[in-house]
PQR file of N, CA, C, O and H, with PARSE charges and radii, in Angstrom:
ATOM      1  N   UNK A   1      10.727   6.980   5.049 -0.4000 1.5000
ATOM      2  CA  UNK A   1       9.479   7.647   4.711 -0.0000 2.0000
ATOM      3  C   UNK A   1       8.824   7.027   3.491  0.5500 1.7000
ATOM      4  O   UNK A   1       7.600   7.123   3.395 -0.5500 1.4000
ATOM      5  N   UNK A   2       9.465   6.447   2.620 -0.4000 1.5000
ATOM      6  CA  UNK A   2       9.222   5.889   1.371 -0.0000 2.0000
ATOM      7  C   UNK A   2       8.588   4.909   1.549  0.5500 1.7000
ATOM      8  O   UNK A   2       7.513   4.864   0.950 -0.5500 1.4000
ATOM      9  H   UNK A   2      10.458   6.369   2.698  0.4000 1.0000
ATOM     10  N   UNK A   3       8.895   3.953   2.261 -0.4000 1.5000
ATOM     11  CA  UNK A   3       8.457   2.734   2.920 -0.0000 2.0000
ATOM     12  C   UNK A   3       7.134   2.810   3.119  0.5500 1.7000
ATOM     13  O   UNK A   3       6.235   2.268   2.476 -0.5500 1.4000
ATOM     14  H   UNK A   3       9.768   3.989   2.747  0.4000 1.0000
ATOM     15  N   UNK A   4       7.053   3.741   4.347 -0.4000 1.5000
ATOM     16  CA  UNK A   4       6.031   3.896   5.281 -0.0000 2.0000
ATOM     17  C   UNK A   4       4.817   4.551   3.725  0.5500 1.7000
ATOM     18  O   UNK A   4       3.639   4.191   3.725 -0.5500 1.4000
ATOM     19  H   UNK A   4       7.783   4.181   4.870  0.4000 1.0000
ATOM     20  N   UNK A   5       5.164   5.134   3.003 -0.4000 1.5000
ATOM     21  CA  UNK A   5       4.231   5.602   2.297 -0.0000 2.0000
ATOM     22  C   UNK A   5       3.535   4.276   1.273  0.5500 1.7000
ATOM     23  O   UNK A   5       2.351   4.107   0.980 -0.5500 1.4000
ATOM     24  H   UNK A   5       6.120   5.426   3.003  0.4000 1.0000
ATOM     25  N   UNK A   6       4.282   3.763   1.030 -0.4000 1.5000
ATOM     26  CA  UNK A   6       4.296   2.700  -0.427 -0.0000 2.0000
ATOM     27  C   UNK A   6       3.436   1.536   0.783  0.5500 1.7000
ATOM     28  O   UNK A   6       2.481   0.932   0.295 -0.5500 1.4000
ATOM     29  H   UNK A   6       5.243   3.899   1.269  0.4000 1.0000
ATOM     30  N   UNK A   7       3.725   1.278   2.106 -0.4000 1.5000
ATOM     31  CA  UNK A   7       2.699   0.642   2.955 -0.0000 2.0000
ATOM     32  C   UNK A   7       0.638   1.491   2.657  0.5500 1.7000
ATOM     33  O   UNK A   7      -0.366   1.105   2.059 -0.5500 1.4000
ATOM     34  H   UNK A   7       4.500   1.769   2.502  0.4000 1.0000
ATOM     35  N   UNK A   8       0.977   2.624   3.427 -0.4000 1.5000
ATOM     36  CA  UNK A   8      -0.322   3.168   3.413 -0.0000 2.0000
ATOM     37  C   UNK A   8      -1.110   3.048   2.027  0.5500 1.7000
ATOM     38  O   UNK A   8      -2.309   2.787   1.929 -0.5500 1.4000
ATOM     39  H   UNK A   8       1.793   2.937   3.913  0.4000 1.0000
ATOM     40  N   UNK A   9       0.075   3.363   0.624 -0.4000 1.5000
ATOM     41  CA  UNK A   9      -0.864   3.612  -0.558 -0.0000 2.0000
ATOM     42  C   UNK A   9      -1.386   1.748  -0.959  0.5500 1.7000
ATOM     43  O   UNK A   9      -2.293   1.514  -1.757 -0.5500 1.4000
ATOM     44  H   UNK A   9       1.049   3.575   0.704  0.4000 1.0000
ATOM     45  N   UNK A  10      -0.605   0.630  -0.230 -0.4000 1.5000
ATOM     46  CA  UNK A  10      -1.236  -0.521  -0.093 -0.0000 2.0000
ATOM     47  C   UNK A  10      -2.585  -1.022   0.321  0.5500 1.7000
ATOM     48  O   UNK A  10      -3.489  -1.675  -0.201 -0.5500 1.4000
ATOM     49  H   UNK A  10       0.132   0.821   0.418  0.4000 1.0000
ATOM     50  N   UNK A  11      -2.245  -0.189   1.993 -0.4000 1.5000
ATOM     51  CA  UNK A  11      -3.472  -0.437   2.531 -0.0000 2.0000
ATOM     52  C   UNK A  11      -4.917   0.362   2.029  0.5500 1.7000
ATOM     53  O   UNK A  11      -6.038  -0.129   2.164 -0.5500 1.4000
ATOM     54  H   UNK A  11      -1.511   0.341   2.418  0.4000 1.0000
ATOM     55  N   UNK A  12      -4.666   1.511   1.506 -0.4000 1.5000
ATOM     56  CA  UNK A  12      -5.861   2.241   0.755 -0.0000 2.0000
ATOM     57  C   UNK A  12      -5.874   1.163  -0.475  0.5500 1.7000
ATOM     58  O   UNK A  12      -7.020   0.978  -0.883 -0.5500 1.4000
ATOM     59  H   UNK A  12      -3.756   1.909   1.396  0.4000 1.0000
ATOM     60  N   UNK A  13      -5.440   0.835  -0.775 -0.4000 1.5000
ATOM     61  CA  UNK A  13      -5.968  -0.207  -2.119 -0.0000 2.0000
ATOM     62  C   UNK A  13      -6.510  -1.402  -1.403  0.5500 1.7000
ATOM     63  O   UNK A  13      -7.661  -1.632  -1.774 -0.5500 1.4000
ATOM     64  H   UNK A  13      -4.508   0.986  -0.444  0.4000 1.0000
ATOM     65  N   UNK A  14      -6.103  -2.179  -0.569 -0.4000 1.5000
ATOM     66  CA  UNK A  14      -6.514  -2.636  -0.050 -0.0000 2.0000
ATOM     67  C   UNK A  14      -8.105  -2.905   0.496  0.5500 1.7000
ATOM     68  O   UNK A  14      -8.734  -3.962   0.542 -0.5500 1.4000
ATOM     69  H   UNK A  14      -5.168  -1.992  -0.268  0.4000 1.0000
ATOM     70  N   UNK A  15      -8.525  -1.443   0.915 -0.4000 1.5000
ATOM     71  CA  UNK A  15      -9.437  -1.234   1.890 -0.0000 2.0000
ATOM     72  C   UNK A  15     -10.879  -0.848   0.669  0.5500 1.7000
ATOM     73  O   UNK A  15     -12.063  -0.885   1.007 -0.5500 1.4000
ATOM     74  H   UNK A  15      -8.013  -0.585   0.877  0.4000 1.0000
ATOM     75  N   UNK A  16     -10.435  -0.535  -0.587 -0.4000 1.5000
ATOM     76  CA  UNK A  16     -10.781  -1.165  -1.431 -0.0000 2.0000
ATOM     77  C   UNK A  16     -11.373  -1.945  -1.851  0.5500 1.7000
ATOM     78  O   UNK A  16     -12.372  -1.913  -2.570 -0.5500 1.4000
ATOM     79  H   UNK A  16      -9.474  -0.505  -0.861  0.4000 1.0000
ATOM     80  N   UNK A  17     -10.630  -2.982  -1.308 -0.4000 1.5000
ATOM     81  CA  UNK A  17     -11.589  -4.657  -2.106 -0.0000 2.0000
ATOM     82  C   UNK A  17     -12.652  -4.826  -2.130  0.5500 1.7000
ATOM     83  O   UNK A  17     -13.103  -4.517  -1.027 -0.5500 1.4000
ATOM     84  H   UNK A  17      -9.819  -3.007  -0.724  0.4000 1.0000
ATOM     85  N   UNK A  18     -13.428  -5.172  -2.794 -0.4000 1.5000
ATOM     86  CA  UNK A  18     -15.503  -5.578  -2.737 -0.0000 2.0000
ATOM     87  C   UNK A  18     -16.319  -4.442  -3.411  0.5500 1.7000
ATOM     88  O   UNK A  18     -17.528  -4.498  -3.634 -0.5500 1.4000
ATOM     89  H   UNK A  18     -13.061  -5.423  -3.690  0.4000 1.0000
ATOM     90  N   UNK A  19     -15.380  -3.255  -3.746 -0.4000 1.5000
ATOM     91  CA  UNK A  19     -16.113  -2.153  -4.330 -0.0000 2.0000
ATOM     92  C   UNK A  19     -15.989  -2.500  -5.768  0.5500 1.7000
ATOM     93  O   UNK A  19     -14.959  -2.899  -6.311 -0.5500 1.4000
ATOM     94  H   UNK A  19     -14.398  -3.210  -3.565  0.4000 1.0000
ATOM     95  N   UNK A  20     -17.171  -2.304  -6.343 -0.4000 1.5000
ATOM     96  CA  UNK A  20     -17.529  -3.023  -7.658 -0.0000 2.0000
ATOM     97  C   UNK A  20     -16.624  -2.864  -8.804  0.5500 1.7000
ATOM     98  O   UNK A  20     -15.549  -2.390  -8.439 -0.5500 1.4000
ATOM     99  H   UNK A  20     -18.008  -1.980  -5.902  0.4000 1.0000
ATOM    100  N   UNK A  21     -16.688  -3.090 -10.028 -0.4000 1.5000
ATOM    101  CA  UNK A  21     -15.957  -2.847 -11.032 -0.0000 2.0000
ATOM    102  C   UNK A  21     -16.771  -1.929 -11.984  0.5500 1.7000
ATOM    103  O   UNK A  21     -17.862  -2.088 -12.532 -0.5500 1.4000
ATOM    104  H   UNK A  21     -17.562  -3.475 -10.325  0.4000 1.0000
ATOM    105  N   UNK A  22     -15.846  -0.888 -11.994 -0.4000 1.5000
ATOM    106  CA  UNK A  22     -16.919  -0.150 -12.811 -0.0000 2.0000
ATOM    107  C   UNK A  22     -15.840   0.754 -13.930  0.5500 1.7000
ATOM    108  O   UNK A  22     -14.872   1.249 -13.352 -0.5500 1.4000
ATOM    109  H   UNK A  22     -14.960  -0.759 -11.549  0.4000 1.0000
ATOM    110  N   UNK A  23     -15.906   0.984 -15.283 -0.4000 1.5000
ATOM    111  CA  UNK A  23     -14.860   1.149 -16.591 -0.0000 2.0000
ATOM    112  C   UNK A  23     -14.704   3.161 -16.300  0.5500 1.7000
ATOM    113  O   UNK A  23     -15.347   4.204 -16.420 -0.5500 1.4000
ATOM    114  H   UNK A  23     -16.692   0.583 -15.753  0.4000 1.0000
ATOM    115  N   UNK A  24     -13.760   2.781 -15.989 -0.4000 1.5000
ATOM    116  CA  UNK A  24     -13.401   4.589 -15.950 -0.0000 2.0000
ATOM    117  C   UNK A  24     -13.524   5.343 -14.558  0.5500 1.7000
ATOM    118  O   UNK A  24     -13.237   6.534 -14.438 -0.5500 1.4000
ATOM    119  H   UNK A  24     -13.238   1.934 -15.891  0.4000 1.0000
ATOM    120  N   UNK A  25     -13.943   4.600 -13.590 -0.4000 1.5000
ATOM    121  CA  UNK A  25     -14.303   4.173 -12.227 -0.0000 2.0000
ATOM    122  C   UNK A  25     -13.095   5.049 -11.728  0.5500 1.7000
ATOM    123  O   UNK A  25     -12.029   5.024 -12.343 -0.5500 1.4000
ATOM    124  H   UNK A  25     -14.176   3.632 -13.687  0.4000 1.0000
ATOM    125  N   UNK A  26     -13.266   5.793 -10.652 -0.4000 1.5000
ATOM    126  CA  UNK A  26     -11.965   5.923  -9.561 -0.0000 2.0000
ATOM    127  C   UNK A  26     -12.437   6.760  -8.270  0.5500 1.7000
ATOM    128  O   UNK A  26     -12.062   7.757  -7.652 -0.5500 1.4000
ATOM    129  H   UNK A  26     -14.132   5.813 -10.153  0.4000 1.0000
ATOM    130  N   UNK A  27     -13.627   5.652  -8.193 -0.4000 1.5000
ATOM    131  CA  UNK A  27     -14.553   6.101  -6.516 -0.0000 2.0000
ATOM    132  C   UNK A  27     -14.729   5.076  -5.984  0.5500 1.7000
ATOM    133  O   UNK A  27     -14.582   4.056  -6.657 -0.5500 1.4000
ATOM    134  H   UNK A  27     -13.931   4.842  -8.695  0.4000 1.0000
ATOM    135  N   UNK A  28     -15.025   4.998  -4.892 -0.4000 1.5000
ATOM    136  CA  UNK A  28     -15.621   3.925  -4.201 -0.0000 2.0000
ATOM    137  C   UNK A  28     -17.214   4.655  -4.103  0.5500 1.7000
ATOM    138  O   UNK A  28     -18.081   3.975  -3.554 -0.5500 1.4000
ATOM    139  H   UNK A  28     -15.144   5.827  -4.345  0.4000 1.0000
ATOM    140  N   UNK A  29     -17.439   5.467  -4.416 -0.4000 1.5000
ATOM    141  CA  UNK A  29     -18.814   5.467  -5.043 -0.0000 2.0000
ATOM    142  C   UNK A  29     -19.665   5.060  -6.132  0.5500 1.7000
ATOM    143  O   UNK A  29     -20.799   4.591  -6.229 -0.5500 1.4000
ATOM    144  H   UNK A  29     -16.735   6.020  -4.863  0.4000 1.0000
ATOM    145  N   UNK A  30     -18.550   5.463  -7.080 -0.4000 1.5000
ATOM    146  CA  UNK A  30     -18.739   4.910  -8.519 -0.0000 2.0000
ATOM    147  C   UNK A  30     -18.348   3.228  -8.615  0.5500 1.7000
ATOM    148  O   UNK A  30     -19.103   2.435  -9.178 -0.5500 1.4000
ATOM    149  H   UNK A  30     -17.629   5.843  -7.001  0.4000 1.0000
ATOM    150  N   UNK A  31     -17.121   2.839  -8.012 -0.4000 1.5000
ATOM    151  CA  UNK A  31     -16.609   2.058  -8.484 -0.0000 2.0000
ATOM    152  C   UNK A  31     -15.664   2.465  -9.452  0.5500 1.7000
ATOM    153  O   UNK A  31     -15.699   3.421 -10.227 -0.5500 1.4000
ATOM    154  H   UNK A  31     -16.508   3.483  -7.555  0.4000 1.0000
ATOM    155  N   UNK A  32     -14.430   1.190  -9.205 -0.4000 1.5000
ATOM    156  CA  UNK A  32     -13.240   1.469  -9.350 -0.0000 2.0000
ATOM    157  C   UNK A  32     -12.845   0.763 -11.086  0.5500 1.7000
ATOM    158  O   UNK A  32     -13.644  -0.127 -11.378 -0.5500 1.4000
ATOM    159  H   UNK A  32     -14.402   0.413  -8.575  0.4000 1.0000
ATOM    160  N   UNK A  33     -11.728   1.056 -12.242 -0.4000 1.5000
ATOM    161  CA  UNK A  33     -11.407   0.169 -12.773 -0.0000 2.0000
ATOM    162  C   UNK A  33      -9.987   0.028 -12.226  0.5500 1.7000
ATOM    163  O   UNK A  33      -9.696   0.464 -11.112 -0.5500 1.4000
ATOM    164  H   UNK A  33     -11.079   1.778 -12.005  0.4000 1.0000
ATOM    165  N   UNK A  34      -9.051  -0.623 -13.071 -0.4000 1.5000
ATOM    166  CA  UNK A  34      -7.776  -1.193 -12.250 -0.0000 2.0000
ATOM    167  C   UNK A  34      -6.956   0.030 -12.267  0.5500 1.7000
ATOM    168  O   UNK A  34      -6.311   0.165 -11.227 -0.5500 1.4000
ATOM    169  H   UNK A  34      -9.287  -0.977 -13.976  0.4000 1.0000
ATOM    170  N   UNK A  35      -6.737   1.254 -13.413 -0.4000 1.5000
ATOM    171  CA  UNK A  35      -6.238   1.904 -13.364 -0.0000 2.0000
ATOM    172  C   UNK A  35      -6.456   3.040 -12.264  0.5500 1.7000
ATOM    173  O   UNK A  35      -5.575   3.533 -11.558 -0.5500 1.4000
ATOM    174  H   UNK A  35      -7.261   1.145 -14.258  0.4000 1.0000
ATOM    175  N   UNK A  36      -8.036   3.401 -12.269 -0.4000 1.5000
ATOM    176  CA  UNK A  36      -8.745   3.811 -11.248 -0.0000 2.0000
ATOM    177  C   UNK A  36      -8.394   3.945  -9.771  0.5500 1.7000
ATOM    178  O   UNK A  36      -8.252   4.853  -8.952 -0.5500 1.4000
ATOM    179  H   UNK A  36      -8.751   3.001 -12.842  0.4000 1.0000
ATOM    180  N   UNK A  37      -8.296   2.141  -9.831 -0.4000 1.5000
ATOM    181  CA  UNK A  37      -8.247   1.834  -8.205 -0.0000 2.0000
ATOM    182  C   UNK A  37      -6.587   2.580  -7.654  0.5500 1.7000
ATOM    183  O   UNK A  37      -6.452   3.197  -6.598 -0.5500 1.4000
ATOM    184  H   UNK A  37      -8.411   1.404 -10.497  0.4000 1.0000
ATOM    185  N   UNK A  38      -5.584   2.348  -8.560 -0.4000 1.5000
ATOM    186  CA  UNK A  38      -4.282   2.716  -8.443 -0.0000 2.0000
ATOM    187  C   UNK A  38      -4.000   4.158  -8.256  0.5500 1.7000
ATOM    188  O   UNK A  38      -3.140   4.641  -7.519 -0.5500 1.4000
ATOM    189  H   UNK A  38      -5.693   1.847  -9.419  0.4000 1.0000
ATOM    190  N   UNK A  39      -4.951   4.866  -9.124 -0.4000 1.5000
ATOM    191  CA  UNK A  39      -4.745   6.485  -8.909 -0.0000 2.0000
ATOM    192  C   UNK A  39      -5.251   6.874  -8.015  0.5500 1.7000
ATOM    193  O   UNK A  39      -5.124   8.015  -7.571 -0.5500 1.4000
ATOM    194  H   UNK A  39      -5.649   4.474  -9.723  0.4000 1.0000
ATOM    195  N   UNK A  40      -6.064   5.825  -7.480 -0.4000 1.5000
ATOM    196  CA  UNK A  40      -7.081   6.471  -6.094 -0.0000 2.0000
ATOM    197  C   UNK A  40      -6.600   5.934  -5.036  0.5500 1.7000
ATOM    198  O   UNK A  40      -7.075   6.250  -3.945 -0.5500 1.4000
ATOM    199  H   UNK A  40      -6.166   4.898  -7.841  0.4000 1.0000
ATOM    200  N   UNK A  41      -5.648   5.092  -5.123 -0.4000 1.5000
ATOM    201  CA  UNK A  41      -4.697   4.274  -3.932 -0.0000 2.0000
ATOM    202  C   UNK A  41      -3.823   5.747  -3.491  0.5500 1.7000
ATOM    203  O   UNK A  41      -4.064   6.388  -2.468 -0.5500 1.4000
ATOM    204  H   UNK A  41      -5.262   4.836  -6.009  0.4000 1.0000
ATOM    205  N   UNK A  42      -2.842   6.080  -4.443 -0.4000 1.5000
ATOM    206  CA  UNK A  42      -1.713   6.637  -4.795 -0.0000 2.0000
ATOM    207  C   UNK A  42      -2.481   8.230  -4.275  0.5500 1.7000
ATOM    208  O   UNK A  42      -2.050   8.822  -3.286 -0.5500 1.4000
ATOM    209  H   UNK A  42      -2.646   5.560  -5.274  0.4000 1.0000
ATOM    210  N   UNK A  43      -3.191   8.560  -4.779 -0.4000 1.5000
ATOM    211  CA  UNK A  43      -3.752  10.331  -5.042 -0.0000 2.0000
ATOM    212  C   UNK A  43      -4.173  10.450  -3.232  0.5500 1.7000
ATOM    213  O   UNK A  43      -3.876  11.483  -2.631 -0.5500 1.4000
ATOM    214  H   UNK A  43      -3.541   8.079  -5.583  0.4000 1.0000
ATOM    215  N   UNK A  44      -4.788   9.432  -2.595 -0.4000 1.5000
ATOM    216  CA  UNK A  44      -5.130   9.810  -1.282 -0.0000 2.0000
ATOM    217  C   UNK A  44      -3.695   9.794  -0.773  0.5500 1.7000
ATOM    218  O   UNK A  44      -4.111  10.198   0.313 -0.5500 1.4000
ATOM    219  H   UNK A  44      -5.030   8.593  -3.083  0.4000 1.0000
ATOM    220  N   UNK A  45      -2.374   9.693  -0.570 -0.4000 1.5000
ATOM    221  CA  UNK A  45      -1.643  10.116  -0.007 -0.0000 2.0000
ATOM    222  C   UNK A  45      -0.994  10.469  -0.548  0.5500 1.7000
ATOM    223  O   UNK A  45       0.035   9.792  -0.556 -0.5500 1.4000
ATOM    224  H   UNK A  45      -2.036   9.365  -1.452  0.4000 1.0000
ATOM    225  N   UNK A  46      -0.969  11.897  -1.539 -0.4000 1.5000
ATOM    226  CA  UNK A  46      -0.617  12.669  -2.113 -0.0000 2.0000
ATOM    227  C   UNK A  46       0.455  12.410  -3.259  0.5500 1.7000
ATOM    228  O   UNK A  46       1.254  13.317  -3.490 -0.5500 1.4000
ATOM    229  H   UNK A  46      -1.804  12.447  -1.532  0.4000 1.0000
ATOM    230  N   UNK A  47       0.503  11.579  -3.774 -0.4000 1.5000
ATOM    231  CA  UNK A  47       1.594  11.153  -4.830 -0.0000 2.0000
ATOM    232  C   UNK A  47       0.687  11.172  -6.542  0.5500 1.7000
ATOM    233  O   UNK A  47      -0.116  10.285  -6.829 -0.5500 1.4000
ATOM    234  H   UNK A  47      -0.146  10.842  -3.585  0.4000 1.0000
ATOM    235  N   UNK A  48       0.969  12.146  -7.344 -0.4000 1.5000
ATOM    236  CA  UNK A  48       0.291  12.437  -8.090 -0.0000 2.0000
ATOM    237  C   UNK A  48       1.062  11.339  -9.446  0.5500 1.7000
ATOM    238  O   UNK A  48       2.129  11.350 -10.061 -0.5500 1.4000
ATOM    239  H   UNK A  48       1.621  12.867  -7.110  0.4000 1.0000
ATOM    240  N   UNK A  49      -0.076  10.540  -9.439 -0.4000 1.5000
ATOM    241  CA  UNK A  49       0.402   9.440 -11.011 -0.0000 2.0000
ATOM    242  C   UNK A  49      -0.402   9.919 -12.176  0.5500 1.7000
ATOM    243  O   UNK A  49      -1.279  10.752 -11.949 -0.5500 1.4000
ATOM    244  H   UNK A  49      -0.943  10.530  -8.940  0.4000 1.0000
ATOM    245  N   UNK A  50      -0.211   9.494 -13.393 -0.4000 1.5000
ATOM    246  CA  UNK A  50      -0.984   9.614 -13.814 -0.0000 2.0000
ATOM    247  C   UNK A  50      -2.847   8.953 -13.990  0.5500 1.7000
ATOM    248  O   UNK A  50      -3.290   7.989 -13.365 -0.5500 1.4000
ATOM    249  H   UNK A  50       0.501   8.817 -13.578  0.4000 1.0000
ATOM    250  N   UNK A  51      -3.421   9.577 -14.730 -0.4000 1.5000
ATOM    251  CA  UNK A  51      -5.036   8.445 -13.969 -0.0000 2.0000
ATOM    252  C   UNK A  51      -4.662   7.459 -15.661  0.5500 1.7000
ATOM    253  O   UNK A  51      -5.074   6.302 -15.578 -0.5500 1.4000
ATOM    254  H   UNK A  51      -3.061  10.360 -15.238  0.4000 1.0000
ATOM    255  N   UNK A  52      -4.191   7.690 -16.620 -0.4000 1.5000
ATOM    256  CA  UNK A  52      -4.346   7.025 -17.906 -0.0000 2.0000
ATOM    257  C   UNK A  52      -2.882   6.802 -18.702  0.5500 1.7000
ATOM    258  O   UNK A  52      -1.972   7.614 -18.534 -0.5500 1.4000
ATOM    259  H   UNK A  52      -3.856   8.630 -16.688  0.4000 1.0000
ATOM    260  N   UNK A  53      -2.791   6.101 -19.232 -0.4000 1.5000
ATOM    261  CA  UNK A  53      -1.825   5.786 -20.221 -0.0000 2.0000
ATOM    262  C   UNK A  53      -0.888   7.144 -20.845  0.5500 1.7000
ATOM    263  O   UNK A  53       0.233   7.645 -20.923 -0.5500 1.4000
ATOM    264  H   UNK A  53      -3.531   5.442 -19.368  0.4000 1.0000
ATOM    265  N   UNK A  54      -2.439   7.286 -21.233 -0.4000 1.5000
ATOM    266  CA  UNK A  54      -2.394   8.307 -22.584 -0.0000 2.0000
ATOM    267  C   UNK A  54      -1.856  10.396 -21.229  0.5500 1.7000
ATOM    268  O   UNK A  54      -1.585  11.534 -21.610 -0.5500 1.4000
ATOM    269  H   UNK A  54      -3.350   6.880 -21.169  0.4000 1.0000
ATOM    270  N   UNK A  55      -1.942   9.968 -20.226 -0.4000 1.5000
ATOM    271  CA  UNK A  55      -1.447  10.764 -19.706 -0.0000 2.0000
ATOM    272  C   UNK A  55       0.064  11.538 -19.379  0.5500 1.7000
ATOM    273  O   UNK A  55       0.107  12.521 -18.639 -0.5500 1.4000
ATOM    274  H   UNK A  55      -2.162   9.043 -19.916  0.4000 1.0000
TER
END
């Protein structure tokens, strides 16, 4: 199950790519930053990370 999950939260990052860069970002509306893109990879199939460092 682990597998199969750590695949999907790939392919949502993935599917991703070309959406702009944008600082604090964690939409594909807004645009993503790197931390962004990761919490928004991770958060659509339910695995709660943190969105910041300082979290």
């Amino acid at each position: 199950a682990g597998y199969a999950r750590a695949q999907r939260v790939v392919g949502t990052a993935l599917d991703a790519m070309g959406e702009p860069y944008r600082w604090g970002g964690t939409s594909s509306d807004e645009g993503f930053d790197c931390s962004g893109l990761v919490w928004y990879a991770y958060h659509a199939h339910g695995v709660n990370v943190p969105r910041t460092s300082r979290d």
